[in-house]
mmJSON file of the N, C-alpha and C atoms, coordinates in Angstrom:
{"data_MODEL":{"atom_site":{
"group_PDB":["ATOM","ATOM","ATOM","ATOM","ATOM","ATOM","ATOM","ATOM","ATOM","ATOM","ATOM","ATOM","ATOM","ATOM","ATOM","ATOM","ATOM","ATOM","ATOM","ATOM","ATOM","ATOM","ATOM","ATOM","ATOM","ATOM","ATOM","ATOM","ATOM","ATOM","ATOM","ATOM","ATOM","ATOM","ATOM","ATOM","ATOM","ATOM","ATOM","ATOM","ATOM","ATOM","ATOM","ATOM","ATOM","ATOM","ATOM","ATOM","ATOM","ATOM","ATOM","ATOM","ATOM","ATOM","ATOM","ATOM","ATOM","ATOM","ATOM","ATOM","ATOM","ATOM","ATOM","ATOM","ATOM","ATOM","ATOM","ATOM","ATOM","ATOM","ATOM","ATOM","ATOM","ATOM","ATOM","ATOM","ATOM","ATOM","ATOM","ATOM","ATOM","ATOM","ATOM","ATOM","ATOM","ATOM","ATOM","ATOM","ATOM","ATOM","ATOM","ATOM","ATOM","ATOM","ATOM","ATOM","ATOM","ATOM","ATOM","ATOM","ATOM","ATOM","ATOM","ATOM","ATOM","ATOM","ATOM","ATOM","ATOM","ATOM","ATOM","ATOM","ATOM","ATOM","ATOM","ATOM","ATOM","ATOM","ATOM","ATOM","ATOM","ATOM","ATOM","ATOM","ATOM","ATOM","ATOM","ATOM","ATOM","ATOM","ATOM","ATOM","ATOM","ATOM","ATOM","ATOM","ATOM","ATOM","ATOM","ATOM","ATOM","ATOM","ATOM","ATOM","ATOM","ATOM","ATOM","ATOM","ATOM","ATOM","ATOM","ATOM","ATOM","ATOM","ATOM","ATOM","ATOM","ATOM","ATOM","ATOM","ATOM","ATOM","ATOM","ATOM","ATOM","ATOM","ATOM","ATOM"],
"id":[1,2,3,4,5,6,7,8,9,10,11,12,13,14,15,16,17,18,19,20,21,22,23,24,25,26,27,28,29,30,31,32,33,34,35,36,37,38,39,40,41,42,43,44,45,46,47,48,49,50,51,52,53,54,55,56,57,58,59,60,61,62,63,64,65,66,67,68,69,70,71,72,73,74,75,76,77,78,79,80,81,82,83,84,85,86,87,88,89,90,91,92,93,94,95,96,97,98,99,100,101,102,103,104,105,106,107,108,109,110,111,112,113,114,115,116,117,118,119,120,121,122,123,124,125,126,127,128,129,130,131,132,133,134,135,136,137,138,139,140,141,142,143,144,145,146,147,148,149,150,151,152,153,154,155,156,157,158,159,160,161,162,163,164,165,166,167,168],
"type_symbol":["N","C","C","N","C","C","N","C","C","N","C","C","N","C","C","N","C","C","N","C","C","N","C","C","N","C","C","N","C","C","N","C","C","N","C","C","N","C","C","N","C","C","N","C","C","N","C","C","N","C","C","N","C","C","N","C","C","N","C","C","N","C","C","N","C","C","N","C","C","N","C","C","N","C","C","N","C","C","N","C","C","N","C","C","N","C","C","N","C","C","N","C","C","N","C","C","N","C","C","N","C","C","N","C","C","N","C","C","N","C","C","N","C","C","N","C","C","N","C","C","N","C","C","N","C","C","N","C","C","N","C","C","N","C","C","N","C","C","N","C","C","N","C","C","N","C","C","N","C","C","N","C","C","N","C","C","N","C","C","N","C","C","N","C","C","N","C","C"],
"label_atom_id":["N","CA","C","N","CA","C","N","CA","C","N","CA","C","N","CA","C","N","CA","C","N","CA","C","N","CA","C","N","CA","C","N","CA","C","N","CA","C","N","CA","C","N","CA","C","N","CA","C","N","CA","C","N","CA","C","N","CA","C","N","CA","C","N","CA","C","N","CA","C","N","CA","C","N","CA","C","N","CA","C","N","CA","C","N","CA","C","N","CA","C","N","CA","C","N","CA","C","N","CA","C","N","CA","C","N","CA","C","N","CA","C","N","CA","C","N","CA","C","N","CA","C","N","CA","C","N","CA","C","N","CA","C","N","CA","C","N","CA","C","N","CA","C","N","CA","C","N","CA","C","N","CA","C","N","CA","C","N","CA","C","N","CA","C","N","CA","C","N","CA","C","N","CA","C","N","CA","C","N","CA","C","N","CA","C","N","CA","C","N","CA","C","N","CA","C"],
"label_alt_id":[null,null,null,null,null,null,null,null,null,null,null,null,null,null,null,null,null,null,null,null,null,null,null,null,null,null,null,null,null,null,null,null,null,null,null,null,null,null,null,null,null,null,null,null,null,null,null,null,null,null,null,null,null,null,null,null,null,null,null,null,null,null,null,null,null,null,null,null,null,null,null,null,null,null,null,null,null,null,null,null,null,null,null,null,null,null,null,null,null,null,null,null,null,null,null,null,null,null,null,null,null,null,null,null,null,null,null,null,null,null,null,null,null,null,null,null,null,null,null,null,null,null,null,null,null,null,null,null,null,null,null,null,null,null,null,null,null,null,null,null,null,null,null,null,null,null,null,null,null,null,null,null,null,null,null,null,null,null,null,null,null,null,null,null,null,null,null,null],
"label_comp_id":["UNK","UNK","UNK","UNK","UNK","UNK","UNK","UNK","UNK","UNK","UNK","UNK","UNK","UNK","UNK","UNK","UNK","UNK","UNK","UNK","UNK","UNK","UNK","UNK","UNK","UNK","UNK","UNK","UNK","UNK","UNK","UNK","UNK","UNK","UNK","UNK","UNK","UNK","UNK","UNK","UNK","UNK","UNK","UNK","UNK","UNK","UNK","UNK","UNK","UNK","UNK","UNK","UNK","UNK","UNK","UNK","UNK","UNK","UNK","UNK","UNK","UNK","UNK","UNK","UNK","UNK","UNK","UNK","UNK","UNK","UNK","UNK","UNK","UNK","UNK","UNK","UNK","UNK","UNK","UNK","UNK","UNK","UNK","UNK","UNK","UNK","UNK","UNK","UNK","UNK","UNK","UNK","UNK","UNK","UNK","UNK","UNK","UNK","UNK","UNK","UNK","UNK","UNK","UNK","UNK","UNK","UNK","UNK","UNK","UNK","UNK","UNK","UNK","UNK","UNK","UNK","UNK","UNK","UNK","UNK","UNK","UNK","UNK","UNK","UNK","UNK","UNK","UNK","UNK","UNK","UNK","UNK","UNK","UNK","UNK","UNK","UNK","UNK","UNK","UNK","UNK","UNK","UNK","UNK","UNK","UNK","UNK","UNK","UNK","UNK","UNK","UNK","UNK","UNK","UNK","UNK","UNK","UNK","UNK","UNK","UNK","UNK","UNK","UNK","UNK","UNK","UNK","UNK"],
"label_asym_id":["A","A","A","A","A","A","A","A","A","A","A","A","A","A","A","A","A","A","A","A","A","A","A","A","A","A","A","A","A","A","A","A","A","A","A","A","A","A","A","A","A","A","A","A","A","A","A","A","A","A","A","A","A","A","A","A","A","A","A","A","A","A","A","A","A","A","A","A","A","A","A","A","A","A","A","A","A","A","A","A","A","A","A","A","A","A","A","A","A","A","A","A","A","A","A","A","A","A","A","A","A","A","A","A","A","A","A","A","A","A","A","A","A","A","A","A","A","A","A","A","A","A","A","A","A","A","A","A","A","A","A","A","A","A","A","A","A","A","A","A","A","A","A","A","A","A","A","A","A","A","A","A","A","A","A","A","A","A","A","A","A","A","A","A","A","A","A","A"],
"label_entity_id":["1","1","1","1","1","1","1","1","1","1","1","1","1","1","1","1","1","1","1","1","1","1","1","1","1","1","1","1","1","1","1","1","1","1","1","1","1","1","1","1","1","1","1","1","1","1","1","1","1","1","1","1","1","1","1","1","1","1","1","1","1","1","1","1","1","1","1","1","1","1","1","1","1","1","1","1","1","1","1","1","1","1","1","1","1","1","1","1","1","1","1","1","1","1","1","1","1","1","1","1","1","1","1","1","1","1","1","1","1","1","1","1","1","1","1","1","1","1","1","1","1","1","1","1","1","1","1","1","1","1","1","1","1","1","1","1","1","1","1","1","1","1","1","1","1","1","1","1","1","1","1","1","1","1","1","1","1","1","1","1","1","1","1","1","1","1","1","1"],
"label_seq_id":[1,1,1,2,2,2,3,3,3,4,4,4,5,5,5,6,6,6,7,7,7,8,8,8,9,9,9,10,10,10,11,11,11,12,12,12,13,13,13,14,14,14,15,15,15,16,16,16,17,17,17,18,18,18,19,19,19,20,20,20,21,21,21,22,22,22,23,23,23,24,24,24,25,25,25,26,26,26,27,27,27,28,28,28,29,29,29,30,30,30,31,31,31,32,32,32,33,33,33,34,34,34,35,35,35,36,36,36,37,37,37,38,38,38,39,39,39,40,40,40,41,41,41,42,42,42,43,43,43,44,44,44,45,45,45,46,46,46,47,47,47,48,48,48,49,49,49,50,50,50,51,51,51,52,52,52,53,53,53,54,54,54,55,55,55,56,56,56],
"pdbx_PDB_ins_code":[null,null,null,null,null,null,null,null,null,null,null,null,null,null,null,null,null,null,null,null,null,null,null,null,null,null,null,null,null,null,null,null,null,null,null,null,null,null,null,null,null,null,null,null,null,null,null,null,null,null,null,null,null,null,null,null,null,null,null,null,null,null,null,null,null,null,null,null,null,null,null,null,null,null,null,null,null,null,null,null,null,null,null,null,null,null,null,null,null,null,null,null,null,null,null,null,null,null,null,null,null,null,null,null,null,null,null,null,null,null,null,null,null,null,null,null,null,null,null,null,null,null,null,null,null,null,null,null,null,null,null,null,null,null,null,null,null,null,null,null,null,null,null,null,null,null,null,null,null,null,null,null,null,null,null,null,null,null,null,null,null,null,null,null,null,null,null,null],
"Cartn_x":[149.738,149.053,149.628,150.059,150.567,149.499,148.963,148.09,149.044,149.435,150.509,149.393,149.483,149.098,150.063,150.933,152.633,152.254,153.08,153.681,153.869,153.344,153.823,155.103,155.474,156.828,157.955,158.306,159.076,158.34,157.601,156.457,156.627,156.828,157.07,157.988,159.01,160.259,160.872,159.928,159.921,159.104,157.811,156.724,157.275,157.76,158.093,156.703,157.15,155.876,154.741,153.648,152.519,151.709,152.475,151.781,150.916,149.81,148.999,149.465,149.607,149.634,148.401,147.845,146.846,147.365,147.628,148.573,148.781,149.527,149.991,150.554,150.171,151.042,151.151,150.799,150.776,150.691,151.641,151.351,150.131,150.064,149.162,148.315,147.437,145.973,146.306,145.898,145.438,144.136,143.759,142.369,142.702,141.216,141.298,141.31,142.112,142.647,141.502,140.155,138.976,138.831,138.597,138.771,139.441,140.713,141.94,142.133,141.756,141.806,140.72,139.51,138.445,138.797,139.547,139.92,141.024,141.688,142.929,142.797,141.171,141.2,141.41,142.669,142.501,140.898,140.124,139.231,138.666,138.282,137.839,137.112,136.73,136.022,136.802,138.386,139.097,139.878,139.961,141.253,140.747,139.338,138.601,138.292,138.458,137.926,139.536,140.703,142.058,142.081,141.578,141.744,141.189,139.927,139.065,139.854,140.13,140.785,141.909,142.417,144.049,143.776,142.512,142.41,141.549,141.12,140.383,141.393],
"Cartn_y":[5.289,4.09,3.652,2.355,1.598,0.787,0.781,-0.304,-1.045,-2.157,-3.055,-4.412,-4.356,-6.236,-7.454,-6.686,-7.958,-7.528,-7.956,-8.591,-6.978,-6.839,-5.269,-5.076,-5.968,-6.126,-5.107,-3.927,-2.637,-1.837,-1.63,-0.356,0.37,-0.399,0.343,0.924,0.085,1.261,2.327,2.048,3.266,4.678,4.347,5.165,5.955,4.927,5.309,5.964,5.881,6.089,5.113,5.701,4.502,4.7,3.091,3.093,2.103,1.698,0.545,0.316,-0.88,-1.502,-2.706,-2.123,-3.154,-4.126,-5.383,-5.926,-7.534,-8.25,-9.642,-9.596,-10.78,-11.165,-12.953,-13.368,-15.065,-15.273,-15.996,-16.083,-15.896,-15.276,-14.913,-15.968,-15.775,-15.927,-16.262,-17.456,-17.433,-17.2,-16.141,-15.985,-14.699,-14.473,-12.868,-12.159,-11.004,-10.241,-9.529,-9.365,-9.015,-10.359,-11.663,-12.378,-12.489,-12.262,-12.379,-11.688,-10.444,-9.071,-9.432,-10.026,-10.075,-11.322,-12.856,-13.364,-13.04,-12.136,-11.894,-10.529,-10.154,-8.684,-7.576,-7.546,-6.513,-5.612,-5.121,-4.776,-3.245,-2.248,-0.781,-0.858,-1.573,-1.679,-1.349,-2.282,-2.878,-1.824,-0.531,0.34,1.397,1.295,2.886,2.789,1.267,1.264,1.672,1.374,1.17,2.623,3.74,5.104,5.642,5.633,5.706,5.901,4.9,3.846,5.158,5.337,6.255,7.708,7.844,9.685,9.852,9.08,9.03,9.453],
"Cartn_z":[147.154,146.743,145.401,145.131,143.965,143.398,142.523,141.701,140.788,140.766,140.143,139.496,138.752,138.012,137.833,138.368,138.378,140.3,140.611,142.127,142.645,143.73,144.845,145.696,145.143,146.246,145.343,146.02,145.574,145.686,145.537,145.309,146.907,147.816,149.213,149.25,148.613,149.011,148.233,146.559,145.931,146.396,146.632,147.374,148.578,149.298,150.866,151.823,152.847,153.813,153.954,154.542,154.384,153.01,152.55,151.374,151.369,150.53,150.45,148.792,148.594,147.208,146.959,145.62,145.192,144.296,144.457,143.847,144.035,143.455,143.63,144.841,145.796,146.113,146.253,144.661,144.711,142.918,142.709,140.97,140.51,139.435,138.687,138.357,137.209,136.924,135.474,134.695,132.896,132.641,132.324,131.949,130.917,130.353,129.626,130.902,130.496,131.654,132.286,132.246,133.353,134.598,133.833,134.385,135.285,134.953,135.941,136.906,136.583,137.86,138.783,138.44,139.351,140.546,139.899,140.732,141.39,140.915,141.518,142.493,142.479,143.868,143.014,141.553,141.415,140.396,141.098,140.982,141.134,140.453,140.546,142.045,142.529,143.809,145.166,144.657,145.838,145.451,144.365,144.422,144.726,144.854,145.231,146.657,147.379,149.053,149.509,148.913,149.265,149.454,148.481,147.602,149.635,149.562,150.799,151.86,152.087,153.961,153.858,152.857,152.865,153.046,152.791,153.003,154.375,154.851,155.778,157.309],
"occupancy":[1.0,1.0,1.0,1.0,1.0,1.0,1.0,1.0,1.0,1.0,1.0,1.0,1.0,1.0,1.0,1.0,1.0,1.0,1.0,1.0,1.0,1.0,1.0,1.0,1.0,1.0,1.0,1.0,1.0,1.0,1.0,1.0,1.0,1.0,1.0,1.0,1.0,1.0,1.0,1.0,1.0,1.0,1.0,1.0,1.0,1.0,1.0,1.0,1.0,1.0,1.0,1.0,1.0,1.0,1.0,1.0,1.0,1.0,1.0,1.0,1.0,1.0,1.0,1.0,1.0,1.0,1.0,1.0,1.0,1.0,1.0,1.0,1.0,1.0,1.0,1.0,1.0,1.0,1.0,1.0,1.0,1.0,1.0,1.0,1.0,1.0,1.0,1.0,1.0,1.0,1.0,1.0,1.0,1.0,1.0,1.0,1.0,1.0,1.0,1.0,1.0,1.0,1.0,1.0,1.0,1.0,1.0,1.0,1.0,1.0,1.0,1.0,1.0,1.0,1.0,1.0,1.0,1.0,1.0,1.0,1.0,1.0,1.0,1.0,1.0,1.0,1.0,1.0,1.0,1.0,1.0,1.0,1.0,1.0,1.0,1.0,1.0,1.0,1.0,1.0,1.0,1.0,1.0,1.0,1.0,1.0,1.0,1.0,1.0,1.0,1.0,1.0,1.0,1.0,1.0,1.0,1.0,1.0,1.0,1.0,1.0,1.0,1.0,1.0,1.0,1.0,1.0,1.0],
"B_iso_or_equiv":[0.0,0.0,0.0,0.0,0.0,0.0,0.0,0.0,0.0,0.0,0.0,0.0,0.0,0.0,0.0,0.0,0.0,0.0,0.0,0.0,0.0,0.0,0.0,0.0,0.0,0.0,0.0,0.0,0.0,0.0,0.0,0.0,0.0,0.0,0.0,0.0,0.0,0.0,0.0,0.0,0.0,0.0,0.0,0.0,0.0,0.0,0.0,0.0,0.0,0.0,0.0,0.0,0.0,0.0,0.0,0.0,0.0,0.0,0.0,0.0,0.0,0.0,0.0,0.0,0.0,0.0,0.0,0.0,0.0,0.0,0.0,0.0,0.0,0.0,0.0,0.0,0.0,0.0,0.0,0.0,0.0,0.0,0.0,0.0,0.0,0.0,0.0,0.0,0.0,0.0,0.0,0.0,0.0,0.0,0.0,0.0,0.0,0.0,0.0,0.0,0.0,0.0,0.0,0.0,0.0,0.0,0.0,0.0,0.0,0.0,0.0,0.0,0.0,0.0,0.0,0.0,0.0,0.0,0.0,0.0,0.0,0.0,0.0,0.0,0.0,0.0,0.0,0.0,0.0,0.0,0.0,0.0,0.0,0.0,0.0,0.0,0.0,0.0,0.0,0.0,0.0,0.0,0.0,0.0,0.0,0.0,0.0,0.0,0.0,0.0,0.0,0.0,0.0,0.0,0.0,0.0,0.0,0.0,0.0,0.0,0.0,0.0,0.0,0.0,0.0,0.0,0.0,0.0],
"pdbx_formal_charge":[null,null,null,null,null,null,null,null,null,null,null,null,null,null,null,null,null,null,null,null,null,null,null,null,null,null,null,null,null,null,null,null,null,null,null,null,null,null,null,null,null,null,null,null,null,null,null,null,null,null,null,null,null,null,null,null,null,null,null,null,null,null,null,null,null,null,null,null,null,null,null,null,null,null,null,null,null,null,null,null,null,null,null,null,null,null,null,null,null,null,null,null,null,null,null,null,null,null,null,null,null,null,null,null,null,null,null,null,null,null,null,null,null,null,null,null,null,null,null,null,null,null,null,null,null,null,null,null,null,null,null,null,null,null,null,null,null,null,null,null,null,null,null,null,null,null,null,null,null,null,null,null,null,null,null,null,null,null,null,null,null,null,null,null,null,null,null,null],
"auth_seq_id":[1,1,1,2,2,2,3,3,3,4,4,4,5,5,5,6,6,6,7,7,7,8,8,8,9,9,9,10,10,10,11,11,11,12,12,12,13,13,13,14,14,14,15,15,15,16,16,16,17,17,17,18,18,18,19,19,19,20,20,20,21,21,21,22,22,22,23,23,23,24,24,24,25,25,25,26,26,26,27,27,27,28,28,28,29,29,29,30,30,30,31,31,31,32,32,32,33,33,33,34,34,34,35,35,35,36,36,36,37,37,37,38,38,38,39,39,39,40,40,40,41,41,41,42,42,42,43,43,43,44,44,44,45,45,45,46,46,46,47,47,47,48,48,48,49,49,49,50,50,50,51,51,51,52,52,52,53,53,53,54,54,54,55,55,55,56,56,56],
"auth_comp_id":["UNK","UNK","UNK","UNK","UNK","UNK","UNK","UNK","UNK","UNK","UNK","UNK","UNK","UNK","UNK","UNK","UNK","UNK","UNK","UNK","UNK","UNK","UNK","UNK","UNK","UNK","UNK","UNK","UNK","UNK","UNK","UNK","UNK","UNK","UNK","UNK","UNK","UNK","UNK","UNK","UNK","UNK","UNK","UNK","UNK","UNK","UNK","UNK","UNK","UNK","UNK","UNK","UNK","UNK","UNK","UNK","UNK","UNK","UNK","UNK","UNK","UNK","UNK","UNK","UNK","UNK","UNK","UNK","UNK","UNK","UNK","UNK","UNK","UNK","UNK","UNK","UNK","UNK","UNK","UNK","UNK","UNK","UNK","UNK","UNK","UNK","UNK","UNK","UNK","UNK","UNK","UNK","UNK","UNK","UNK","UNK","UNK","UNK","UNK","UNK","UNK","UNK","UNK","UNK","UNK","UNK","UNK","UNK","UNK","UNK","UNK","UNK","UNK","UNK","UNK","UNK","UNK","UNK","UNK","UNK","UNK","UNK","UNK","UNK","UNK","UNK","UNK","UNK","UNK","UNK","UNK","UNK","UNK","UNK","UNK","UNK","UNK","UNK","UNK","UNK","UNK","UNK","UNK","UNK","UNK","UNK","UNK","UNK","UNK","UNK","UNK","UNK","UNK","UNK","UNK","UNK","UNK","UNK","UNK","UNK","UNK","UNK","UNK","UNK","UNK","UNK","UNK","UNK"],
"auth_asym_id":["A","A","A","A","A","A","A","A","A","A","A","A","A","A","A","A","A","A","A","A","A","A","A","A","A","A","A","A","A","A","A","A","A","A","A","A","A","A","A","A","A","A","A","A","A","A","A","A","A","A","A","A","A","A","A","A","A","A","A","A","A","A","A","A","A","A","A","A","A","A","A","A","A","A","A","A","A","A","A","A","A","A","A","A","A","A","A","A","A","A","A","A","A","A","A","A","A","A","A","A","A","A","A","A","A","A","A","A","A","A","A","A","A","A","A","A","A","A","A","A","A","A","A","A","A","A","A","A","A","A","A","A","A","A","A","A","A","A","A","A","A","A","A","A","A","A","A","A","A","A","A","A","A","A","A","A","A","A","A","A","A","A","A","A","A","A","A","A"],
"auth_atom_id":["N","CA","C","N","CA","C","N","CA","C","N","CA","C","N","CA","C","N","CA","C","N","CA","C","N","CA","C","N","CA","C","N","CA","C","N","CA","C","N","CA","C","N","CA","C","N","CA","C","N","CA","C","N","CA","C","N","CA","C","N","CA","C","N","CA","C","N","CA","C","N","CA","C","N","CA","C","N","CA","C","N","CA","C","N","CA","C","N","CA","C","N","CA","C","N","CA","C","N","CA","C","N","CA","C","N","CA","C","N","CA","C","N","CA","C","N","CA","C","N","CA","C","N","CA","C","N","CA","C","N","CA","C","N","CA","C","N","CA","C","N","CA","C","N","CA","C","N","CA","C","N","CA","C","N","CA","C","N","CA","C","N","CA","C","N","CA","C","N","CA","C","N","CA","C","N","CA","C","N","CA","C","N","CA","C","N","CA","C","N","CA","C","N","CA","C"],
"pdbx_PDB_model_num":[1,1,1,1,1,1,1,1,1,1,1,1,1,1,1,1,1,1,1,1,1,1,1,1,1,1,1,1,1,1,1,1,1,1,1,1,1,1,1,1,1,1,1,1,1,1,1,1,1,1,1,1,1,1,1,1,1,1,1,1,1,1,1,1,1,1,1,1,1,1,1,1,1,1,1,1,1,1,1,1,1,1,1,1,1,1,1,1,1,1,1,1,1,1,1,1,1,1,1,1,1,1,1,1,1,1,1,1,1,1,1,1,1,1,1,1,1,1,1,1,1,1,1,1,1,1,1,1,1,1,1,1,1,1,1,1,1,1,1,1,1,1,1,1,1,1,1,1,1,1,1,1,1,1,1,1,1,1,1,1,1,1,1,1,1,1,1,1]
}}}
């Protein structure tokens, strides 16, 4: 699993295998950076269900 705040695109083929990345995939956000993660998904919520789905 990759948690990225820039763009996920590499993270697969560094990782290799099945990976899930929490991450961009659409230009970013101007806000204070809570702001930004919340509209943008990245969120403690969405990296602990991602965390989940993968050990399951």
């Amino acid at each position: 699993m990759a948690v990225e705040a820039g763009r996920g695109i590499g993270w697969r083929d560094l990782i290799g295998g099945d990976v899930e990345v929490v991450g961009l995939d659409t230009f970013g956000k101007s806000a204070p950076a809570p702001a930004a993660y919340e509209a943008l998904g990245i969120t403690a919520k969405r990296i602990a269900e991602t965390a989940r789905r993968m050990v399951k």
